[in-house]
GUZADREN-141326 format. One record per atom (N, C-alpha, C): atom name; x, y, z. Coordinates in steps of 0.2 Angstrom, whole numbers, plus 5000, padded with zeros to 4 digits. Last residue first. Layout:
REM residues N
> CA|X|Y|Z
...
***
This chain:
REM residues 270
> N|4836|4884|4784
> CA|4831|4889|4784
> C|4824|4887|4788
> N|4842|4870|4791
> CA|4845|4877|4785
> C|4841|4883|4785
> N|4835|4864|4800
> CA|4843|4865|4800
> C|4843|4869|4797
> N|4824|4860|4788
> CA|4825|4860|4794
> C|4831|4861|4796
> N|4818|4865|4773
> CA|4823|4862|4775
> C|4827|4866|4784
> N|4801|4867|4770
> CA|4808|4871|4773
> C|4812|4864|4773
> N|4795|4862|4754
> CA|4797|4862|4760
> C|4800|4864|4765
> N|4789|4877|4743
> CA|4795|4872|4745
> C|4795|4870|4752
> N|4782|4888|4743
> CA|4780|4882|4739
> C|4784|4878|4742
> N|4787|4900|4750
> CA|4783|4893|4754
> C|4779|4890|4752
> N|4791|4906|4739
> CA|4797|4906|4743
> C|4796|4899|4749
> N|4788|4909|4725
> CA|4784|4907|4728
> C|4788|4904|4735
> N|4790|4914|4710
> CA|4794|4914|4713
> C|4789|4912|4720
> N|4786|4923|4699
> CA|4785|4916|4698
> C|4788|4914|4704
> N|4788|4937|4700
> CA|4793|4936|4695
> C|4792|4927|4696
> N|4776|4940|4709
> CA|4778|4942|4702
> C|4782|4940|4697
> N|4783|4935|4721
> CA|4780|4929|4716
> C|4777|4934|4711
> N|4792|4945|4724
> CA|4793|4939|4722
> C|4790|4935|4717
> N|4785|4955|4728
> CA|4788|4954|4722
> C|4790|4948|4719
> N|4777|4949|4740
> CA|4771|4950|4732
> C|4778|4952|4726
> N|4787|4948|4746
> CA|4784|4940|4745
> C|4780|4945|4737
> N|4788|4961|4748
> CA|4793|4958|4746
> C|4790|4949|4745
> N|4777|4967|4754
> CA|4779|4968|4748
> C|4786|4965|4746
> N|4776|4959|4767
> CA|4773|4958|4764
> C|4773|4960|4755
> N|4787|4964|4774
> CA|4789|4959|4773
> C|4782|4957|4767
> N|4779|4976|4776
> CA|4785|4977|4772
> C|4787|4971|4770
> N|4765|4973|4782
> CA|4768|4976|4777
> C|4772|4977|4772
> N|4765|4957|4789
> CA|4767|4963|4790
> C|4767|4966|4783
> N|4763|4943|4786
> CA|4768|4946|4784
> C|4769|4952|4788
> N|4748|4942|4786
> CA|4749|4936|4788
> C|4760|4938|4790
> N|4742|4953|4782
> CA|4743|4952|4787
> C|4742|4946|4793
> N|4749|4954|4771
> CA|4750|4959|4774
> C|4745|4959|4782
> N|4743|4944|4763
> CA|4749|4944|4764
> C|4750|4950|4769
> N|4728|4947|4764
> CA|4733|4941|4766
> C|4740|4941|4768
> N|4729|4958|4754
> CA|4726|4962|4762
> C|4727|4955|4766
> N|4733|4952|4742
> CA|4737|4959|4746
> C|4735|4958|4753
> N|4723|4942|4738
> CA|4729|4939|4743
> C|4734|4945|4746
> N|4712|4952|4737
> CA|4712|4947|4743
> C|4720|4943|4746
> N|4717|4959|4726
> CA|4715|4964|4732
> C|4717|4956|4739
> N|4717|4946|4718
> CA|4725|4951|4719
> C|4723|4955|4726
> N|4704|4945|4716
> CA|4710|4940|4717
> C|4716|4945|4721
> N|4701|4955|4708
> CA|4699|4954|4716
> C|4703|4949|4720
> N|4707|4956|4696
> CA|4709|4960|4702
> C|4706|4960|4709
> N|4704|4937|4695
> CA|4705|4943|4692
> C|4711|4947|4698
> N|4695|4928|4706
> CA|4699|4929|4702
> C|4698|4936|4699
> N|4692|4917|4720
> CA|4691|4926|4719
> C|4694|4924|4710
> N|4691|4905|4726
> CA|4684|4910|4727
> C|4684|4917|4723
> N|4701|4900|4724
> CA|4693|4896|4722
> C|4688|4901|4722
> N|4708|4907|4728
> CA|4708|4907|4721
> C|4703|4902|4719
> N|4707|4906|4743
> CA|4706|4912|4739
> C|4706|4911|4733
> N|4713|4894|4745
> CA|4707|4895|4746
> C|4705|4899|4742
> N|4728|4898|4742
> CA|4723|4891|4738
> C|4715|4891|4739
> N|4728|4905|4752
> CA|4730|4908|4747
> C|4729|4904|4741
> N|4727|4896|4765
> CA|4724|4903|4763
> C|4723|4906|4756
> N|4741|4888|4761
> CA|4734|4887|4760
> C|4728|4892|4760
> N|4750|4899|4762
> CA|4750|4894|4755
> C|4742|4892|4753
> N|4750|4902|4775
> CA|4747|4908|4771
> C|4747|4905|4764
> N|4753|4890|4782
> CA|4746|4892|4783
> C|4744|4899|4777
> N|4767|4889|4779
> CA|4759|4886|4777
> C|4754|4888|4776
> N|4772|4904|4784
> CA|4771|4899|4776
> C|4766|4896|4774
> N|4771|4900|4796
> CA|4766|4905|4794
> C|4765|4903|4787
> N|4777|4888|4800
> CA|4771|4887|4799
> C|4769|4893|4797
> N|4791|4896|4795
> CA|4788|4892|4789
> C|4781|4889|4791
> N|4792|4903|4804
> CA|4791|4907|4798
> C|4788|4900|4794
> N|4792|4893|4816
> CA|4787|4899|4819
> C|4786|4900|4810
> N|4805|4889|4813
> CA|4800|4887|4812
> C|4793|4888|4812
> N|4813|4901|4813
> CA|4814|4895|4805
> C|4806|4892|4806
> N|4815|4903|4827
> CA|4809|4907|4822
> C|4810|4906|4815
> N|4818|4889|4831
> CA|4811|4890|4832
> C|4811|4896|4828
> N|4833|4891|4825
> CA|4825|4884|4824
> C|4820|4886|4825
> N|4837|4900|4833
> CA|4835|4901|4826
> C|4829|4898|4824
> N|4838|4893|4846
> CA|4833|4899|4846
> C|4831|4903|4837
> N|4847|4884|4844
> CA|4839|4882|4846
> C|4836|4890|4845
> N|4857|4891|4841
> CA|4852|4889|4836
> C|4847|4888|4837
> N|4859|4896|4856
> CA|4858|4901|4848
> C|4854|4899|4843
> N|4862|4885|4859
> CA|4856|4889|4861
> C|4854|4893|4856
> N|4875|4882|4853
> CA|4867|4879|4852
> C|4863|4881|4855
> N|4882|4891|4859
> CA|4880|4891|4852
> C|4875|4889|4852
> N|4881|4888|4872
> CA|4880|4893|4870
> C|4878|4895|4862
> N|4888|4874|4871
> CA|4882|4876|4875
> C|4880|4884|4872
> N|4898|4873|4857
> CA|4897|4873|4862
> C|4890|4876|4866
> N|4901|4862|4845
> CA|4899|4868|4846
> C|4897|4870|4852
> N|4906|4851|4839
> CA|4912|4854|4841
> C|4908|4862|4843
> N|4899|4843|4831
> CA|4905|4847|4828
> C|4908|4851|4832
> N|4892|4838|4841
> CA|4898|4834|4837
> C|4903|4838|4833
> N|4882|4848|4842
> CA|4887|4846|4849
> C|4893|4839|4846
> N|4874|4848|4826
> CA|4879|4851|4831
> C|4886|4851|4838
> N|4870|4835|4832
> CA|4875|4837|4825
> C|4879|4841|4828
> N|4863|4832|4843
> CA|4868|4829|4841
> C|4872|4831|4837
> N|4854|4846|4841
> CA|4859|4847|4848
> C|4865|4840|4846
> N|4845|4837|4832
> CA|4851|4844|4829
> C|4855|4844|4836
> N|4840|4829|4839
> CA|4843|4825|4834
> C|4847|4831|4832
> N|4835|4836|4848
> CA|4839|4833|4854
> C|4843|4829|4845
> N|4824|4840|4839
> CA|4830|4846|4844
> C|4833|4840|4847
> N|4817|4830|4839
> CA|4820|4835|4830
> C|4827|4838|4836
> N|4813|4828|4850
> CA|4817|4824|4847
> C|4820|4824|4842
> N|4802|4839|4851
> CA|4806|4840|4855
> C|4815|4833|4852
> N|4793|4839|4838
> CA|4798|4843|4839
> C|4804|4841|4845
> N|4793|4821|4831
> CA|4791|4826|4836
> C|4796|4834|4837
> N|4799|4819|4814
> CA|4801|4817|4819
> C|4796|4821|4825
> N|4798|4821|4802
> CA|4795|4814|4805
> C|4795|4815|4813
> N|4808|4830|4796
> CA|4802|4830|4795
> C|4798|4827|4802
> N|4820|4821|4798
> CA|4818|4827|4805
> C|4811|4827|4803
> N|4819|4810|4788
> CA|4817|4808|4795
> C|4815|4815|4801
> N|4819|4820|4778
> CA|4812|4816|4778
> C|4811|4813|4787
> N|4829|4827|4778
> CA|4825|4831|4779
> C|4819|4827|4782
> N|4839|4813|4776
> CA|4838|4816|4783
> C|4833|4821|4786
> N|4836|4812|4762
> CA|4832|4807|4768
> C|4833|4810|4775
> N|4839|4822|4756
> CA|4834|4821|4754
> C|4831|4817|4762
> N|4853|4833|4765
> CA|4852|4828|4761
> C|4845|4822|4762
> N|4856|4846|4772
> CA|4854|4846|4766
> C|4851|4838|4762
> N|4865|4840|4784
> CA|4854|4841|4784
> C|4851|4841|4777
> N|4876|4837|4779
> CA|4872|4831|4780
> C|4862|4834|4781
> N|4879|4851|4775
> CA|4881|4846|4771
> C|4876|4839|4773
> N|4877|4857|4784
> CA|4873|4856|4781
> C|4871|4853|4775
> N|4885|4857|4793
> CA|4879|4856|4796
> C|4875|4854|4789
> N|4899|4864|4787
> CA|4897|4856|4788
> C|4890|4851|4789
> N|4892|4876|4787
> CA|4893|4872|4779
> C|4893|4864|4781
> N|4894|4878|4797
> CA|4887|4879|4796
> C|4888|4875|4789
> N|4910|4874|4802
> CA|4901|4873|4805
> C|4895|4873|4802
> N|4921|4874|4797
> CA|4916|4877|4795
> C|4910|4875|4795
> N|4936|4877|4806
> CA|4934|4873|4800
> C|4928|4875|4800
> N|4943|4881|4818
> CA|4946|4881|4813
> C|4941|4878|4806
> N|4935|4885|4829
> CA|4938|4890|4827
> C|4942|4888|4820
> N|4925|4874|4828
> CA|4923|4880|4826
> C|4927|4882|4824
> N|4935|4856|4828
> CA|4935|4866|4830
> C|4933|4870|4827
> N|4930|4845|4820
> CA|4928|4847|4827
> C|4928|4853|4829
> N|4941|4848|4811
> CA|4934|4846|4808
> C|4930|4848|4815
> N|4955|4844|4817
> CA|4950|4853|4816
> C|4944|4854|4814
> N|4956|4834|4817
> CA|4953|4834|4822
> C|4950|4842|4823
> N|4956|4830|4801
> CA|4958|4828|4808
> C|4954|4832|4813
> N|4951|4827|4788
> CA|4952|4835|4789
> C|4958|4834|4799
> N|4947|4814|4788
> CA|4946|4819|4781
> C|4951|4824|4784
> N|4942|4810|4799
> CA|4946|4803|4796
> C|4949|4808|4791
> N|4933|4820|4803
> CA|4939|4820|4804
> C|4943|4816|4804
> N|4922|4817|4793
> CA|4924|4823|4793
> C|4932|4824|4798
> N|4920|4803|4798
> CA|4921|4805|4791
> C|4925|4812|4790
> N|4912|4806|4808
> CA|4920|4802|4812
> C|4921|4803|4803
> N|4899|4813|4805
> CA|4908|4817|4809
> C|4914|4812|4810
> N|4896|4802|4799
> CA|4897|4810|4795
> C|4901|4814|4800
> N|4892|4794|4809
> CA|4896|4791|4804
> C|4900|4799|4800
> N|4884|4802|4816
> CA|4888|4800|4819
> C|4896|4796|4816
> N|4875|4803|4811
> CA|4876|4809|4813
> C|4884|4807|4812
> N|4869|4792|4808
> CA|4870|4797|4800
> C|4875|4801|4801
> N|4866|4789|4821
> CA|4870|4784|4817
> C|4873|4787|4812
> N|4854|4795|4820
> CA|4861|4797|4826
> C|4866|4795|4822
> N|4845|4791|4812
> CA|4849|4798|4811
> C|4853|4799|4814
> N|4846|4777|4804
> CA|4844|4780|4812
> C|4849|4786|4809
> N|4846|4769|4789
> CA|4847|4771|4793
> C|4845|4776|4798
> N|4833|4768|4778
> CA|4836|4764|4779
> C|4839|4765|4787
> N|4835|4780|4767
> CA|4831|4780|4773
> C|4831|4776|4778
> N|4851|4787|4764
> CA|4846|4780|4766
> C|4842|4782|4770
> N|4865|4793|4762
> CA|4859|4794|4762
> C|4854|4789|4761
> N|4876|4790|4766
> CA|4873|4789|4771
> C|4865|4794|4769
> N|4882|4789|4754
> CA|4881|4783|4756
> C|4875|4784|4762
> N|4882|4801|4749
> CA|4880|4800|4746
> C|4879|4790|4750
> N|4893|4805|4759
> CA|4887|4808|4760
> C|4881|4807|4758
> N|4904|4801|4754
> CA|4900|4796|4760
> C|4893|4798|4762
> N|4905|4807|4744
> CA|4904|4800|4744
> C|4903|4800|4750
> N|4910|4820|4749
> CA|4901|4822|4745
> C|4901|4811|4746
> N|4920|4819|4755
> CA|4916|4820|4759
> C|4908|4818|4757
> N|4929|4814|4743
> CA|4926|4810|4749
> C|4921|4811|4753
> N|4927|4830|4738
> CA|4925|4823|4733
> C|4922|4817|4739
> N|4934|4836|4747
> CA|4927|4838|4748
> C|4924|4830|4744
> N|4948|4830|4744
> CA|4943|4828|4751
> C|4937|4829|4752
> N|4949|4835|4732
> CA|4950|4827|4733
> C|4946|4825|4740
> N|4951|4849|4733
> CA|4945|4845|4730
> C|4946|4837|4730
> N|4961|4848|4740
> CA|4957|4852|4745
> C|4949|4849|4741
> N|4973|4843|4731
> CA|4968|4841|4741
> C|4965|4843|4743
> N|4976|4846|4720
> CA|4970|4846|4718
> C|4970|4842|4728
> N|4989|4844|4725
> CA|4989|4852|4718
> C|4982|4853|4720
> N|4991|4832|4726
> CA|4993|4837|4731
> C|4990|4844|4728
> N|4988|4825|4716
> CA|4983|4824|4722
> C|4985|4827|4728
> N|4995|4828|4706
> CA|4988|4830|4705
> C|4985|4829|4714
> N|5010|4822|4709
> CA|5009|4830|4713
> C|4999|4832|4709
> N|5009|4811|4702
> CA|5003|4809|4711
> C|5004|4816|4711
> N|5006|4818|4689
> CA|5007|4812|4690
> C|5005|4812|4697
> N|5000|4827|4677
> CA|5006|4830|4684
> C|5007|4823|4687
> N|4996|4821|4668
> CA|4999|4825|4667
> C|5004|4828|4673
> N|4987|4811|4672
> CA|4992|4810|4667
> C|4996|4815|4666
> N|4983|4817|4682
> CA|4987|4812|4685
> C|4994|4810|4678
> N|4972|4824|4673
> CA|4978|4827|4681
> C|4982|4822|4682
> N|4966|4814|4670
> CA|4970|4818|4663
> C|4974|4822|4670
> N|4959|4807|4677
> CA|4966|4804|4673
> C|4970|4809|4669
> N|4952|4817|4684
> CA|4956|4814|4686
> C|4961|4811|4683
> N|4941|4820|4672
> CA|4946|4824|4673
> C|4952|4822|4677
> N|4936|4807|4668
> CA|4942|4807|4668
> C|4946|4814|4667
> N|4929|4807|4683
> CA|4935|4801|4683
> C|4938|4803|4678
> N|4920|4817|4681
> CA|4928|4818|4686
> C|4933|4812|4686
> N|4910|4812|4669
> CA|4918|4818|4669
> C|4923|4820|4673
> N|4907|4803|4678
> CA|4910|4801|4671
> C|4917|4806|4670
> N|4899|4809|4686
> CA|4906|4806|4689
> C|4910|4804|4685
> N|4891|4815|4678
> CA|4894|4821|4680
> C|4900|4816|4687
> N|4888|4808|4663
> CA|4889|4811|4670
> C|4891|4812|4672
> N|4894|4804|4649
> CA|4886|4802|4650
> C|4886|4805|4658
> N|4905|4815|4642
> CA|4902|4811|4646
> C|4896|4811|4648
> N|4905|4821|4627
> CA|4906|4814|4627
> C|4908|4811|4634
> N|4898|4832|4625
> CA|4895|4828|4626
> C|4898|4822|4629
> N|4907|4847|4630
> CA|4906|4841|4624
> C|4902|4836|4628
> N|4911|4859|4633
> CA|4903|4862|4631
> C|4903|4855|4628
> N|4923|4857|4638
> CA|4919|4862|4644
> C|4911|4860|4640
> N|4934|4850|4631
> CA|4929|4845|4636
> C|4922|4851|4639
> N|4943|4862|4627
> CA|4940|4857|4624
> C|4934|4852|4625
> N|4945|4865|4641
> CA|4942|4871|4635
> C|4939|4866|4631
> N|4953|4856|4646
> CA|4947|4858|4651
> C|4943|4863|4645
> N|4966|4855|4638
> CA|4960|4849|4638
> C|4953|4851|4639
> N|4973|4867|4640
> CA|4967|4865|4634
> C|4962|4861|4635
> N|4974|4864|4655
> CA|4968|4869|4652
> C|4966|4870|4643
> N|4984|4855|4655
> CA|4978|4853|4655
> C|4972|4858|4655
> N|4993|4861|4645
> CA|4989|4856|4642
> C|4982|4854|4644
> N|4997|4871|4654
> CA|4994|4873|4648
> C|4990|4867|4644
> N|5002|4863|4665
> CA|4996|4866|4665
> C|4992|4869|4659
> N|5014|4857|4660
> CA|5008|4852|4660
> C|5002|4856|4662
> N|5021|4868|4657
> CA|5019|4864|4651
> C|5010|4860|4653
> N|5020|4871|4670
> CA|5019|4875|4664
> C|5018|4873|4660
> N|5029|4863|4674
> CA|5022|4862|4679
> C|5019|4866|4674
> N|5043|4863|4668
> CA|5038|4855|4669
> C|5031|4858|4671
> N|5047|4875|4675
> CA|5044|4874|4668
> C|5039|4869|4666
> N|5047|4872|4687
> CA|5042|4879|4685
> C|5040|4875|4679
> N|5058|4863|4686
> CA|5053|4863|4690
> C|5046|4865|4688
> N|5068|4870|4682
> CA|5065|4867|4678
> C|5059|4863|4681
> N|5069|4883|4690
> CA|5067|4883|4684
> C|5063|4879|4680
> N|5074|4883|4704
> CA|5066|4881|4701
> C|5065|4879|4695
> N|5085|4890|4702
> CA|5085|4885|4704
> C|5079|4881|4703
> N|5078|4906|4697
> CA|5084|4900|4692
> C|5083|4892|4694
> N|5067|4912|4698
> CA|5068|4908|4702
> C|5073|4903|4698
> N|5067|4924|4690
> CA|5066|4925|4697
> C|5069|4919|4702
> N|5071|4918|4677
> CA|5075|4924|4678
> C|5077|4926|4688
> N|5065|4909|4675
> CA|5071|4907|4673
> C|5074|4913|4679
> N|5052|4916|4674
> CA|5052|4913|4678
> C|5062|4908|4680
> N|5053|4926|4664
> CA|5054|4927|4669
> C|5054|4924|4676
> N|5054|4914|4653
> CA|5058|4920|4653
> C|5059|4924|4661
> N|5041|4913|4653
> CA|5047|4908|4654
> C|5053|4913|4656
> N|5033|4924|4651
> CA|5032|4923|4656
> C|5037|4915|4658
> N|5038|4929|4638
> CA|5038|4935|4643
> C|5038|4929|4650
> N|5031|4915|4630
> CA|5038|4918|4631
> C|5041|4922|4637
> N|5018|4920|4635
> CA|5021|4915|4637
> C|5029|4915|4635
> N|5014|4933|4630
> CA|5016|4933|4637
> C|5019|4927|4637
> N|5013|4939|4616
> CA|5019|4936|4619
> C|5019|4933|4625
> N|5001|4946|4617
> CA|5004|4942|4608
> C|5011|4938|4611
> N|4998|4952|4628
> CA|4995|4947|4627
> C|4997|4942|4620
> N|5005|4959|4641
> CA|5007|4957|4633
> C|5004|4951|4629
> N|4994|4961|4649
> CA|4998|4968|4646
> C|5000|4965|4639
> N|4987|4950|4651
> CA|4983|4957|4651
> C|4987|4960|4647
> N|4996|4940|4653
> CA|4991|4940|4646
> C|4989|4947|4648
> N|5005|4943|4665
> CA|5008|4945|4656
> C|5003|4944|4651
> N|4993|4943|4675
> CA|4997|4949|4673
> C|5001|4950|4666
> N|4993|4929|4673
> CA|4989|4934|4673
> C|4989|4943|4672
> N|5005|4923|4676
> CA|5001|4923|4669
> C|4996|4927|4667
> N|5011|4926|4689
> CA|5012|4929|4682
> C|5008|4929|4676
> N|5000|4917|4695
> CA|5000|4925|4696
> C|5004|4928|4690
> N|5003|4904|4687
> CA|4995|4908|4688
> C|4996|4917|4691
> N|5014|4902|4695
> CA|5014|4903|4687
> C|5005|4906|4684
> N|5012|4903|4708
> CA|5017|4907|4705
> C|5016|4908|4697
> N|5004|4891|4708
> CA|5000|4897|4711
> C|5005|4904|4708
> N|5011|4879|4704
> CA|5004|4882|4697
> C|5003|4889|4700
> N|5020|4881|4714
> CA|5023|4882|4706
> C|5018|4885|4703
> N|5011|4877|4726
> CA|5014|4883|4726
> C|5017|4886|4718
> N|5008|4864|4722
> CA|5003|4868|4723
> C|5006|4876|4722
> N|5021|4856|4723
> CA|5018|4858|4717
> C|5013|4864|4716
> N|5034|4863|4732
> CA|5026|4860|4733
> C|5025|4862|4727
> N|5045|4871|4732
> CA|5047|4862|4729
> C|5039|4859|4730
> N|5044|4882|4732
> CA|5041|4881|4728
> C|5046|4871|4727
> N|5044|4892|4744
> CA|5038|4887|4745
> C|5037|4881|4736
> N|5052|4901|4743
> CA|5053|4896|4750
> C|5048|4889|4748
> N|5047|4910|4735
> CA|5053|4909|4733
> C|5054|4900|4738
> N|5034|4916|4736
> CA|5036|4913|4732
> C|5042|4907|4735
> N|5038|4931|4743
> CA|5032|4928|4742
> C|5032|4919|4740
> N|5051|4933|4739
> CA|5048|4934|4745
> C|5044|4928|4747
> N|5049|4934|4724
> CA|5053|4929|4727
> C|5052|4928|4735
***
């Protein structure tokens, strides 16, 4: 009641209460707990009651629905199935879906424009620059505060994406830096952080030219060697192109098929 009690004309709050009971009566009484669990909801929060109940009804339907639809073919993709998980939230909890479901209704936003500003098409300032006034159209002005929202994630929402990799690729180093010093110093990151990073970058990048070069080296060698001579020559390679210890972790790796500077580096991320 404490916990609960003040908060429940929000729908969010009803499913959070009726999820916490539920969870507890299926473990202990699992042949009865819905009963057990009306029952104790009449009992803790009378005024709520019928409130509780309506949100209980409508969650258990929409979780069969979600069991039924989990393993079915019958959407063609993967926006197929959010427009009509959306109708089925709407149909069942009516606009409290878009309160119950804001935290994923705004990522949804966020992933849509992200999916717009991917183009080769446009200048990366402009990418930067559309993705942050997006981010606090969405979130308000806390999108901007380190202290309040999530820098690295947001960073990487826009770097992670195909064309932006393509144009840093592209770019000279020192305008690759002055295109991150944008994102960053948009989000709200100060002189000090971004040193930081700058100083990440460069040993992200320092690691991935070693990557290269030891990719290639290691394409050389297989024209020349094979077998267990093969293996002696990329060992005595990697160890010292890696160091040792860093060296027996690349050789487990690509044991189990895994090749860590087969891929791209993704600039800003790794």
């Amino acid at each position: 009641q404490g916990r609960y009690g003040g908060k429940l004309a929000h729908p969010y709050w009803r499913l959070q209460v009726i999820e916490s009971l539920k969870r507890y009566l299926m473990e202990k009484y699992p042949n009865d707990w819905l009963a057990r669990l009306k029952a104790m909801l009449k009992q803790f929060f009378p005024a709520d009651y019928n409130k509780l109940l309506a949100s209980l009804e409508a969650l258990e339907s929409y979780n069969e629905w979600l069991a039924e639809i989990k393993h079915s073919m019958t959407f063609s993709s993967k926006e197929e199935r959010l427009r009509a998980t959306w109708d089925k939230r709407l149909q069942l909890f009516g606009e409290d879906a878009k309160v119950i479901w804001q935290a994923q209704l705004k990522q949804e936003k966020v992933e849509a424009a992200l999916q717009q500003l991917d183009t080769p098409g446009l200048p990366l300032s402009t990418k930067v620059d559309r993705y942050v006034q997006t981010l606090v159209d969405i979130y308000g002005t806390d999108a901007t505060n380190p202290d309040k929202s999530h820098p690295v994630q947001q960073m990487e929402g826009l770097l992670a994406l195909n064309t932006v990799q393509d144009q840093l690729h592209s770019l000279p180093p020192e305008r690759r830096k002055e295109e991150l010093h944008h994102l960053r110093e948009a989000l709200g990151l100060d002189a000090e952080a971004v040193k930081r990073w700058d100083e990440l970058d460069a040993e992200r990048a320092q690691r991935a030219a070693a990557g290269a070069s030891y990719m290639q080296e290691r394409a050389a060698l297989a024209k020349q060697y094979e077998g267990e001579a093969l293996q002696v020559q990329i060992q005595a390679l990697q160890n010292r192109k890696f160091g040792p210890e860093e060296a027996q972790y690349i050789r487990n790796e690509e044991e189990t098929g895994f090749y860590r500077y087969q891929e791209r580096q993704q600039i800003g991320i790794n």
